[in-house]
DRENFIDREN-174372 format. One record per residue: residue in three letters; x, y, z of N, C-alpha, C in turn. Coordinates in steps of 0.05 Angstrom, whole numbers, padded with zeros to 5 digits, always signed. Layout:
% DRENFIDREN-174372
ALAXYZXYZXYZ ...
This chain:
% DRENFIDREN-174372
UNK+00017-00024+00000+00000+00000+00000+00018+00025+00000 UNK+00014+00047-00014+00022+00073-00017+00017+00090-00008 UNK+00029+00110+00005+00016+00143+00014+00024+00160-00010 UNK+00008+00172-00024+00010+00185-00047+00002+00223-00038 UNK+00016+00245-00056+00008+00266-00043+00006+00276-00080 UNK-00010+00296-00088-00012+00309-00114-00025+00330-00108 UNK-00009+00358-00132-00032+00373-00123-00055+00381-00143 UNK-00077+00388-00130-00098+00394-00147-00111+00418-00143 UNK-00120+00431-00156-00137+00458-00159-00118+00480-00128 UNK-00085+00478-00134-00081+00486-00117-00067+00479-00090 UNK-00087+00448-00076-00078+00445-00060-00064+00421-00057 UNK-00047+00408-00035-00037+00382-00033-00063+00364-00025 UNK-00070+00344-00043-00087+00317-00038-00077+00301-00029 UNK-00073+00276-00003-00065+00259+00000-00084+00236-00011 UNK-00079+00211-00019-00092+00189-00021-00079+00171-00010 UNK-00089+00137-00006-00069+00113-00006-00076+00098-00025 UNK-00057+00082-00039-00059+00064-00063-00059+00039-00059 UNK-00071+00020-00070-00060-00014-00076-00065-00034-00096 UNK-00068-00049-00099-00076-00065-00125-00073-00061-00148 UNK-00084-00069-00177-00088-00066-00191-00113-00069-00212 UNK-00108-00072-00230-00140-00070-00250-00157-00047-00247 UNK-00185-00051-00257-00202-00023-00256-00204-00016-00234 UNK-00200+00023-00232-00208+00035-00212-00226+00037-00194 UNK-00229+00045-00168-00248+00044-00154-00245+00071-00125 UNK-00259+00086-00126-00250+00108-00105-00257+00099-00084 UNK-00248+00104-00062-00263+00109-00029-00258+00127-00025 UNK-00280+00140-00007-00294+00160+00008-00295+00152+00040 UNK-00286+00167+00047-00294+00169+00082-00317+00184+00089 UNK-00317+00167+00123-00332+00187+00139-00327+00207+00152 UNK-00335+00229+00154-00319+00249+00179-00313+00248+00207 UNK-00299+00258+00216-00274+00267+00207-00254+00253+00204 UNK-00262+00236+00196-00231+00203+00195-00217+00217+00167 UNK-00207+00194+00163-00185+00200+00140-00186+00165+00130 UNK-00174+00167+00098-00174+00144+00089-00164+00116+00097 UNK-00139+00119+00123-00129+00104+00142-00155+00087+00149 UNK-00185+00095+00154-00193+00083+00168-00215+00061+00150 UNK-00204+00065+00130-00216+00044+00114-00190+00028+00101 UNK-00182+00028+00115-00160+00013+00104-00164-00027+00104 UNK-00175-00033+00120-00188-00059+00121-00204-00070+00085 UNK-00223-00046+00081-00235-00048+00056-00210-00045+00030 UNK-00199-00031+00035-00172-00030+00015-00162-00054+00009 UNK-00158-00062+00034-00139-00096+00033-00158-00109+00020 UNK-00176-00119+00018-00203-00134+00016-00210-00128-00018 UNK-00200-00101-00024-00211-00095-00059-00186-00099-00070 UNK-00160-00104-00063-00135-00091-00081-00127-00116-00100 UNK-00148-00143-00088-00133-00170-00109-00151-00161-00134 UNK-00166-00146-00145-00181-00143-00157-00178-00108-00168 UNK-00176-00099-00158-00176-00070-00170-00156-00049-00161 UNK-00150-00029-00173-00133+00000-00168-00159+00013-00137 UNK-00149+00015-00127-00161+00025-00097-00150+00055-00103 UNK-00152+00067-00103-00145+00093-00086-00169+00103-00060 UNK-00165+00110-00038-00177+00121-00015-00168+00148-00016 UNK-00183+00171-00019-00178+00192-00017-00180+00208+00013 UNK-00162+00224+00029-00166+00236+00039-00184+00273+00032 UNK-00213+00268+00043-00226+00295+00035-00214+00318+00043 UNK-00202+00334+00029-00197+00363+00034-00198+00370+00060 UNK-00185+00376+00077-00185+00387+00110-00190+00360+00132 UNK-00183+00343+00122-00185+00311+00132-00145+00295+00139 UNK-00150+00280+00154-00129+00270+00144-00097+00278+00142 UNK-00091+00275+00108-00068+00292+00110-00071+00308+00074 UNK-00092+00316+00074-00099+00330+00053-00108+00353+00062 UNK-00092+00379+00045-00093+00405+00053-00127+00413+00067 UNK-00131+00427+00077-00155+00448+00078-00166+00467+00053 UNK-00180+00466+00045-00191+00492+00028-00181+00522+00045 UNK-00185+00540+00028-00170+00561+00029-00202+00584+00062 UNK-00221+00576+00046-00247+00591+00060-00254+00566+00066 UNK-00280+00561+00087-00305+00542+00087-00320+00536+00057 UNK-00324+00510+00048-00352+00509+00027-00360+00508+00046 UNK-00390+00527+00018-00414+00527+00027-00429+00506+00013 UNK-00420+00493-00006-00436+00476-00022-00427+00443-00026 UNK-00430+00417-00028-00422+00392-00028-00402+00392-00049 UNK-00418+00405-00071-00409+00404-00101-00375+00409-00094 UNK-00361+00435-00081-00334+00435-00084-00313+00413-00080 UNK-00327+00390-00057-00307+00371-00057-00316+00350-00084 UNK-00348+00348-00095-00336+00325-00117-00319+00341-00143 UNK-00332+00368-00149-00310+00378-00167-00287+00372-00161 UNK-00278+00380-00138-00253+00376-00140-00239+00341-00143 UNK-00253+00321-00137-00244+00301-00141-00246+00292-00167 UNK-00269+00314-00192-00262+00308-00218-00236+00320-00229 UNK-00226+00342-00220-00199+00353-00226-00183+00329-00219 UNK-00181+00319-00195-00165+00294-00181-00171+00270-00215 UNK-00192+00271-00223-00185+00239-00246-00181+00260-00272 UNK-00180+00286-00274-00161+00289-00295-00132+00298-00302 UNK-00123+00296-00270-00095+00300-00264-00085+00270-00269 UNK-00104+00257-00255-00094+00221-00267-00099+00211-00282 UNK-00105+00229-00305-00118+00218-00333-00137+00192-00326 UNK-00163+00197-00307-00180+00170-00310-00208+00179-00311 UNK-00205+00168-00334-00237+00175-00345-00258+00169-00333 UNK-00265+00144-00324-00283+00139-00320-00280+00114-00287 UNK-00285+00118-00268-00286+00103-00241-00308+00087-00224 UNK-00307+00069-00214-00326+00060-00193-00326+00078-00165 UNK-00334+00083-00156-00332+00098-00126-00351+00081-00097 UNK-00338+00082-00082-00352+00066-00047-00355+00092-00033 UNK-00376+00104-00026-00369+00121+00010-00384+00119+00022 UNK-00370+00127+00049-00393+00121+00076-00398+00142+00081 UNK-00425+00148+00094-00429+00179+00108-00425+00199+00093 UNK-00409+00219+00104-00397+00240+00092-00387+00232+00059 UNK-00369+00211+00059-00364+00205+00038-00387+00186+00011 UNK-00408+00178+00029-00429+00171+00007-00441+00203-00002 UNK-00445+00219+00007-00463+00239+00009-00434+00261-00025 UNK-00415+00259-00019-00399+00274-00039-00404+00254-00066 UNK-00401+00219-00063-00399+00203-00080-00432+00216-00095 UNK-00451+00218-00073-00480+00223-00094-00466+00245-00104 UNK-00459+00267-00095-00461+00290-00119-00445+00293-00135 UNK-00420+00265-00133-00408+00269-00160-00417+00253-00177 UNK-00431+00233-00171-00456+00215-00194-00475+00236-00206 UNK-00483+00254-00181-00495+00273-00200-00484+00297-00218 UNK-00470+00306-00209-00448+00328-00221-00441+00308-00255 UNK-00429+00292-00247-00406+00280-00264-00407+00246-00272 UNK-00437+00243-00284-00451+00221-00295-00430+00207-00307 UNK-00420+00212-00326-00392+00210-00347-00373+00201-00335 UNK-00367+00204-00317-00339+00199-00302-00341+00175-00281 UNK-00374+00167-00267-00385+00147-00261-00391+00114-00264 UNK-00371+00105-00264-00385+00077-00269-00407+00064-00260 UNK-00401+00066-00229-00423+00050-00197-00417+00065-00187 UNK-00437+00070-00169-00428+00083-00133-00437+00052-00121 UNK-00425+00049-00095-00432+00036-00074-00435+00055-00052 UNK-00452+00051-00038-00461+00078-00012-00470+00062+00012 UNK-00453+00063+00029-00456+00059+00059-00463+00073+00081 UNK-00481+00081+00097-00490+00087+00120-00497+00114+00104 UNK-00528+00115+00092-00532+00133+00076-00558+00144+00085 UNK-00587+00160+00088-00598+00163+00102-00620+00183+00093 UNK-00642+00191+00098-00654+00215+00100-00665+00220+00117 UNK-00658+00258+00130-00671+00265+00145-00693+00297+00131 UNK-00714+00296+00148-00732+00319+00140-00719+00343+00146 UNK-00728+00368+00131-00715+00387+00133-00717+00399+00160 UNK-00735+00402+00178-00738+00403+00201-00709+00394+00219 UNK-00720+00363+00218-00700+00345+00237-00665+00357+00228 UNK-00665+00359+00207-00635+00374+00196-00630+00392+00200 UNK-00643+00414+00199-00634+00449+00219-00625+00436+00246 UNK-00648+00424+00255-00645+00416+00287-00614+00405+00289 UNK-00607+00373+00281-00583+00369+00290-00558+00383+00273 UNK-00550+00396+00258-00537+00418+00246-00533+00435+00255 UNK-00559+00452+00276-00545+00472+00294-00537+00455+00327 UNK-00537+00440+00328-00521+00433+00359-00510+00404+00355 UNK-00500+00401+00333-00485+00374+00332-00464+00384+00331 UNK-00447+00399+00315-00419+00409+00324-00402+00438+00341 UNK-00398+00424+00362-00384+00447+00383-00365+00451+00379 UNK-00352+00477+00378-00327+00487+00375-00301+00473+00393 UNK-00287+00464+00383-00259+00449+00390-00236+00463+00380 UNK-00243+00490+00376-00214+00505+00389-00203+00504+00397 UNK-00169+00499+00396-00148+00498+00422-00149+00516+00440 UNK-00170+00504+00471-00154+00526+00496-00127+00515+00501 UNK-00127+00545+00525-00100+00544+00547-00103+00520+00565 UNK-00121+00516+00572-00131+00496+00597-00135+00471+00583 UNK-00132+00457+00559-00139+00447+00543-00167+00428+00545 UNK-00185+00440+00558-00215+00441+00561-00215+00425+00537 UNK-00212+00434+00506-00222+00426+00489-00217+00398+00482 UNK-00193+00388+00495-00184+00354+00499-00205+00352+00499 UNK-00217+00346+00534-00239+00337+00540-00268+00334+00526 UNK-00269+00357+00511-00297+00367+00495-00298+00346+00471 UNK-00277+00345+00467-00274+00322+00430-00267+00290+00449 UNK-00266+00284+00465-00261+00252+00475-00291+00250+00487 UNK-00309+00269+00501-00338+00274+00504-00347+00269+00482 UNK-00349+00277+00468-00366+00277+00443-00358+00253+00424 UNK-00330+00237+00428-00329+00222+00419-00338+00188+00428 UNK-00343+00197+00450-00351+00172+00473-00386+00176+00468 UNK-00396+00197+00467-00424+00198+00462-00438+00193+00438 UNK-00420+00193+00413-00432+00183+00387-00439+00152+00385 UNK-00431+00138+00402-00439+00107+00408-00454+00104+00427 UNK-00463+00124+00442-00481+00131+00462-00521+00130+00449 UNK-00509+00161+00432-00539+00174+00422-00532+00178+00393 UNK-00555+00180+00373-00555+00186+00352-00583+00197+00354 UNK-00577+00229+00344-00551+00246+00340-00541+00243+00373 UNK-00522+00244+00370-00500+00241+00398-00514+00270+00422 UNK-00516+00297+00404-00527+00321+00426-00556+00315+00428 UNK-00571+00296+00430-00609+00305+00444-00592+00265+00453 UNK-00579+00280+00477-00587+00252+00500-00609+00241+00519 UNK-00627+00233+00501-00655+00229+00509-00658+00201+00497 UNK-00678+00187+00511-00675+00158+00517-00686+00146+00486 UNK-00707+00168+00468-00714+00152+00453-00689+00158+00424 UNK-00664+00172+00429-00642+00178+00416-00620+00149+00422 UNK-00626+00142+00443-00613+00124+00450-00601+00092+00434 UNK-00572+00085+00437-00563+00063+00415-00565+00042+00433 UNK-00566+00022+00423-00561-00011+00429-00541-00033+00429 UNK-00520-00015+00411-00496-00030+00401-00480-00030+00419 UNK-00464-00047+00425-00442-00045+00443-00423-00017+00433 UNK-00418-00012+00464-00389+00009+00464-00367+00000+00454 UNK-00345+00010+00428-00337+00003+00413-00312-00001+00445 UNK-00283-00007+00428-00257-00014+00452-00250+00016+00454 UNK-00227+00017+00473-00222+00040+00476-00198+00059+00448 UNK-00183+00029+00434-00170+00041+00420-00180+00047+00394 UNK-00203+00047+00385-00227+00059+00364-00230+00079+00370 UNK-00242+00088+00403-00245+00117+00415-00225+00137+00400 UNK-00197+00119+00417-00177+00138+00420-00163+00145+00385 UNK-00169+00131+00363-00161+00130+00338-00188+00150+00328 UNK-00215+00155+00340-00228+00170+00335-00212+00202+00340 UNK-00219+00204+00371-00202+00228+00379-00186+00241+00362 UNK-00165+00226+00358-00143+00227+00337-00144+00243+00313 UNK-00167+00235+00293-00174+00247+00276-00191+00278+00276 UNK-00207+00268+00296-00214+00300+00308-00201+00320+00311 UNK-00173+00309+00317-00152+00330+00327-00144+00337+00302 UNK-00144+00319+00277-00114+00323+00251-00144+00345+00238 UNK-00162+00344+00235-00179+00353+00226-00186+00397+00239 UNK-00177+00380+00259-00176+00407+00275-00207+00431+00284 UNK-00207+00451+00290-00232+00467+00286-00247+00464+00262 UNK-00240+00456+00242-00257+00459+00218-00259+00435+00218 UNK-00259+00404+00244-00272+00390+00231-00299+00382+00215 UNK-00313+00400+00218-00342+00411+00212-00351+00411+00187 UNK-00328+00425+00171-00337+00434+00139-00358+00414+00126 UNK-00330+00384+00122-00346+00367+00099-00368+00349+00113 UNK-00367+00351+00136-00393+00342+00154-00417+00350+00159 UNK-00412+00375+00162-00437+00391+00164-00461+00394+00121 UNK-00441+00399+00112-00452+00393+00088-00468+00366+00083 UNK-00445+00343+00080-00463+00323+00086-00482+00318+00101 UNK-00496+00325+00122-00522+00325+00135-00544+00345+00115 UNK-00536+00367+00107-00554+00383+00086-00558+00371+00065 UNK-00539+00359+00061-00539+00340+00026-00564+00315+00027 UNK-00556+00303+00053-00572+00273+00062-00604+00277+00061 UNK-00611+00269+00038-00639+00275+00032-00650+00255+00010 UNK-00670+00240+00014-00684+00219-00015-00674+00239-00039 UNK-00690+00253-00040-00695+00277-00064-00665+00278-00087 UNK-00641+00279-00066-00611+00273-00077-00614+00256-00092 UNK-00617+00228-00072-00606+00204-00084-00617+00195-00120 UNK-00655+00210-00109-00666+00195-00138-00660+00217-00166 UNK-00637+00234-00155-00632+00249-00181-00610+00234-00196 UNK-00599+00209-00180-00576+00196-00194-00590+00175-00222 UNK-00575+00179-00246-00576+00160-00261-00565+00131-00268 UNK-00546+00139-00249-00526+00104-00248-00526+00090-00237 UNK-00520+00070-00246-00527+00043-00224-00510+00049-00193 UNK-00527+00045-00178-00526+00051-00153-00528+00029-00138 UNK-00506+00024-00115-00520+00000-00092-00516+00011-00062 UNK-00542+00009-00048-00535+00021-00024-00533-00005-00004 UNK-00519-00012+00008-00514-00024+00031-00525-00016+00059 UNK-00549-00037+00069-00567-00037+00089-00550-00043+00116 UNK-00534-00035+00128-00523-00048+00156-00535-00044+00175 UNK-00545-00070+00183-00560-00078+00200-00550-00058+00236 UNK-00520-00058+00238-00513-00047+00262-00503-00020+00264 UNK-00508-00004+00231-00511+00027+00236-00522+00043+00253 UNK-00505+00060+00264-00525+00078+00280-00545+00098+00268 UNK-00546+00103+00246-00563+00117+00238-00586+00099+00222 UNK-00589+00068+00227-00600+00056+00206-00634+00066+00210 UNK-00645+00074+00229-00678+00090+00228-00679+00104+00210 UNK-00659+00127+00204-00657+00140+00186-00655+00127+00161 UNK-00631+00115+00157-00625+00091+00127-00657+00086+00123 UNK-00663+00069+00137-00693+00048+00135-00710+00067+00117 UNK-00710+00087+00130-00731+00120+00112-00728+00113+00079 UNK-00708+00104+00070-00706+00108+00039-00714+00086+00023 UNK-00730+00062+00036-00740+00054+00026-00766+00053+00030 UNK-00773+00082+00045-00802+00080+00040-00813+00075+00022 UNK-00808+00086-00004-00819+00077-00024-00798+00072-00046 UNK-00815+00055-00070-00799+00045-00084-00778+00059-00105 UNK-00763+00037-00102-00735+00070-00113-00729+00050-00151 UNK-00727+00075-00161-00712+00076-00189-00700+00048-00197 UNK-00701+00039-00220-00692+00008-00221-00660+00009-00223 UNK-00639+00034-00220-00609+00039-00226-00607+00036-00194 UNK-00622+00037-00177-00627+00026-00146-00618+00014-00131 UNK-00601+00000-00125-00605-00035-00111-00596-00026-00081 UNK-00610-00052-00070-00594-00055-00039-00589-00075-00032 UNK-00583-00078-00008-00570-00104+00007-00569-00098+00033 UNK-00586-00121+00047-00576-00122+00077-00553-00137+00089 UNK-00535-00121+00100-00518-00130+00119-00528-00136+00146 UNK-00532-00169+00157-00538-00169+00182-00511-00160+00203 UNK-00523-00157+00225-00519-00140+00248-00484-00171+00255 UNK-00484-00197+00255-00467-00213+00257-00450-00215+00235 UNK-00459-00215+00210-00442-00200+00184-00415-00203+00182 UNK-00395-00208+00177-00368-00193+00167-00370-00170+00153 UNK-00376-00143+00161-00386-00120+00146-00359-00115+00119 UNK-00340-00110+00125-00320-00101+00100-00319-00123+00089 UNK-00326-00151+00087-00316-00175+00076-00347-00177+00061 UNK-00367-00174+00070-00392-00169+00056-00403-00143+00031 UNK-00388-00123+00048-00386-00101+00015-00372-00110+00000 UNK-00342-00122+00006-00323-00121-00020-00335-00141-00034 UNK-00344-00164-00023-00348-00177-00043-00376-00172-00069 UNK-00397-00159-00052-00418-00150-00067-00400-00129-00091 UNK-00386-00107-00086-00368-00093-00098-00357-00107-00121 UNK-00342-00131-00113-00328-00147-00138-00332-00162-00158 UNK-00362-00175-00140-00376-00186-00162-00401-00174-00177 UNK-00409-00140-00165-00432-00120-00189-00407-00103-00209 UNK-00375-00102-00201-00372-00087-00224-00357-00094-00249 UNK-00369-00094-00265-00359-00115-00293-00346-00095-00316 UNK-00345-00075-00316-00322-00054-00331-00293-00062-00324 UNK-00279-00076-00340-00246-00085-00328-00234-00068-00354 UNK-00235-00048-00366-00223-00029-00384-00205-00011-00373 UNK-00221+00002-00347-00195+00021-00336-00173+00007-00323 UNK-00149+00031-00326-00127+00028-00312-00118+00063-00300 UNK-00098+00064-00292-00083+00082-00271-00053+00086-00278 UNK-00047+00103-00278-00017+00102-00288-00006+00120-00264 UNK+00008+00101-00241+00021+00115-00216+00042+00126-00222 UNK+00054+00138-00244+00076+00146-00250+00070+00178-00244 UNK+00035+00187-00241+00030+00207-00244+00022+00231-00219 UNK+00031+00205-00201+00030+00224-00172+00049+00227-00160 UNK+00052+00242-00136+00080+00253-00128+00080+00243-00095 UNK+00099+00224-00093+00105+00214-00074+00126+00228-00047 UNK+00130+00249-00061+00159+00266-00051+00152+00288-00029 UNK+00123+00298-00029+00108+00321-00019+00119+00305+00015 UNK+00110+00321+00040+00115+00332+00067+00090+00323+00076 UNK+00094+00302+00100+00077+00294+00104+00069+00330+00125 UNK+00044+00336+00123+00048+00356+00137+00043+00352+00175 UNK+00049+00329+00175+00044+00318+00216+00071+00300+00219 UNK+00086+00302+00205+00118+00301+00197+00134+00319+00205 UNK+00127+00345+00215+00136+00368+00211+00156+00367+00243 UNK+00170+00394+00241+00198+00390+00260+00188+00397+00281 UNK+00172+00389+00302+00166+00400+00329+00176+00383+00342 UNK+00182+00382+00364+00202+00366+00387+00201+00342+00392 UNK+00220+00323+00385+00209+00293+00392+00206+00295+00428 UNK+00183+00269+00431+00175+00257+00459+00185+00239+00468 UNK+00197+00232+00481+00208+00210+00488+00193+00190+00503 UNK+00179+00208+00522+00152+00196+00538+00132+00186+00523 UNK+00130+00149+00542+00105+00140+00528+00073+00163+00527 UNK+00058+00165+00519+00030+00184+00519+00022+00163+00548 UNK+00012+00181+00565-00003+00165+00589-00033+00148+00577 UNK-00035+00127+00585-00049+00102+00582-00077+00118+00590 UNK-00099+00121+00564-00124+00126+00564-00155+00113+00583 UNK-00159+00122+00596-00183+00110+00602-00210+00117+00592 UNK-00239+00105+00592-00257+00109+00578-00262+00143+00591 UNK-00259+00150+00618-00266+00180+00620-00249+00202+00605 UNK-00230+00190+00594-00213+00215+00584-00199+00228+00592 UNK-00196+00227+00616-00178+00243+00644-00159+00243+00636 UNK-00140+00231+00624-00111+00226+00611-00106+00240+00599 UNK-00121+00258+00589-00112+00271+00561-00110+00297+00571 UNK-00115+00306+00595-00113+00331+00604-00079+00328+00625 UNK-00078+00299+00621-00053+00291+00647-00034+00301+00622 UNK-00040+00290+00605-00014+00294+00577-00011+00324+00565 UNK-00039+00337+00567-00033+00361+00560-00014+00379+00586 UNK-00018+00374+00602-00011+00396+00626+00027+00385+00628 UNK+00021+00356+00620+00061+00350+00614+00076+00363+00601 UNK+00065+00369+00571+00079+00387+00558+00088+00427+00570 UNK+00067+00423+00580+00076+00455+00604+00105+00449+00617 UNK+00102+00424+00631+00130+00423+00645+00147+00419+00630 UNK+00147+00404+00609+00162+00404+00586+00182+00421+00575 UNK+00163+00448+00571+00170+00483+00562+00179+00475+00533 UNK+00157+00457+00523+00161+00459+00494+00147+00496+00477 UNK+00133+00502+00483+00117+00523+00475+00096+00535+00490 UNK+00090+00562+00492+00067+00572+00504+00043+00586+00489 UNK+00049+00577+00456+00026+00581+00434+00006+00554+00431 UNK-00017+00563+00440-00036+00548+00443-00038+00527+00413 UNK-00041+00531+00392-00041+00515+00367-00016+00510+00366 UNK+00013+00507+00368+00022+00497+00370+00030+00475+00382 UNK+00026+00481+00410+00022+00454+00439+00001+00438+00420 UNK-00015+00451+00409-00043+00428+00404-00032+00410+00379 UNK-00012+00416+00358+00003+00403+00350+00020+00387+00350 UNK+00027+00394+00376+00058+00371+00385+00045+00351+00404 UNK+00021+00364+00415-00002+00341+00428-00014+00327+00410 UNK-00021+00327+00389-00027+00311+00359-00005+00287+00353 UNK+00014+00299+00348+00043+00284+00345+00050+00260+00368 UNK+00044+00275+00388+00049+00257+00415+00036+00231+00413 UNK+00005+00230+00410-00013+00215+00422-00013+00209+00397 UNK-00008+00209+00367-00005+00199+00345+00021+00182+00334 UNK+00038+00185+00359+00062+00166+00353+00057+00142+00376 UNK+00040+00151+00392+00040+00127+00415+00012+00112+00407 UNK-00005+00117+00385-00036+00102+00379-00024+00066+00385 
């Protein structure tokens, strides 16, 4: 597998690579980064060119310059991304955030479309969407007190709690087991590389997540039913009624091998084996930008518990430290820290 960096419309894109034969994109959920589909990578690469894209302000792919206001800027920009790689035409997978860009580049960019596959995909009424849009994401600014640790390991412990995670009320309430702690803490993580703006391509995606989207697509489409989504009430919504025959679904039960159950549905609906990829055309040379020269630690990161208390023990270390007294920077070298000890 490859960490690949190119730039496009501007900025540095990271992706990861593997396999070969016809292309196939992944899409993430927010605020993760393509790392976290890396399971599904392994699972498609005896069969196809994988690329996993990290979304714009994700990961280790630059930020946009302002906030979008619109979905459309990240699939544009991932059409610039296949004509920098000369590839015409692709299959695409995303979850969440990343199904919700995959619809609008099916819609945007029919042509350039082979399949989508769309996981944990959903509609909510315009109502219910103002509602969790204005109090689903709290500001995680770097304080001095580093309060904001706490605020992003809270909120990350509560999304397996409630859906939506903010109206903790019993009929919000999940069923699934509490994931381990090192899922938590690899959540966290991303929260952090994502930073204050982990918001942008998330918050869009909830505005985007609507029937009305999906039935504007023309291409063969497969949505994957998982049985142990947290948002599956929502999912369930879209088959109220009967959808378009370019349509399909599939239930994933709740006992399932979930990534061993998409890829294979994946391998055996896509029958275009014409494309190829020519990796000669990306630039492997770029900076990783969480690479960068801030102080090595020598210290293991203190050992996490489910309350999170640790993470304020590790921030207040670096004080004694006297690595820095610039708040975004400490929040950097605290990134680095707890990202060399995952």
């Amino acid at each position: 597998m490859q960490s690949n960096h190119i730039e496009v419309q501007g900025k540095n894109i990271h992706f990861l690579s593997d396999g070969k034969g016809p292309v196939i994109l992944l899409f993430h959920a927010s605020p993760m980064s393509s790392s976290t589909l890396i399971p599904l990578i392994k699972l498609l690469s005896n069969d196809f060119t994988v690329l996993a894209i990290d979304t714009p302000g994700y990961g280790q792919s630059e930020k946009p310059n302002t906030q979008p206001t619109q979905i459309n800027f990240y699939s544009n920009l991932i059409s610039s991304l296949l004509e920098k790689l000369a590839l015409q035409k692709v299959a695409i997978y995303g979850t969440a955030t990343g199904a919700q860009i995959a619809i609008r580049f099916g819609i945007d960019h029919p042509e350039k479309t082979a399949q989508l596959f769309l996981d944990n995909v959903a509609h909510f009424d315009d109502d219910e969407r103002k509602e969790i849009v204005d109090a689903y994401f709290p500001d995680f600014k770097p304080q001095k007190d580093g309060s904001h640790l706490s605020a992003i390991w809270e909120n990350v412990v509560q999304l397996f709690n409630y859906f939506p995670w903010c109206f903790q009320e019993e009929k919000y309430k999940l069923s699934n087991p509490a994931p381990p702690l090192d899922v938590l803490k690899m959540i966290f993580i991303e929260y952090l590389k994502a930073g204050p703006e982990y918001d942008w391509a998330y918050r869009l995606a909830f505005e985007h997540e609507k029937l009305q989207n999906m039935l504007q697509l023309k291409i063969p489409t497969h949505i994957f039913r998982w049985e142990s989504s947290i948002i599956k009430p929502y999912s369930d919504r879209l088959f109220d009624e009967p959808l378009p025959k370019n349509i399909s679904s599939e239930i994933i039960a709740k006992t399932a091998p979930r990534y061993d159950s998409m890829a294979q549905t994946i391998i055996n609906s896509y029958q275009d084996g014409s494309l190829s990829w020519d990796k000669s055309q990306t630039r492997e040379s770029l900076e990783n930008p969480f690479n960068s020269s801030t102080p090595n630690i020598a210290a293991d990161f203190p050992s996490i518990d489910k309350d999170g208390k640790q993470l304020l023990t590790a921030w207040n270390m670096l004080d004694q430290l006297h690595f820095t007294s610039n708040v975004v920077d400490k929040n950097n070298i605290f990134l680095k820290w707890i990202s060399k000890n995952k």
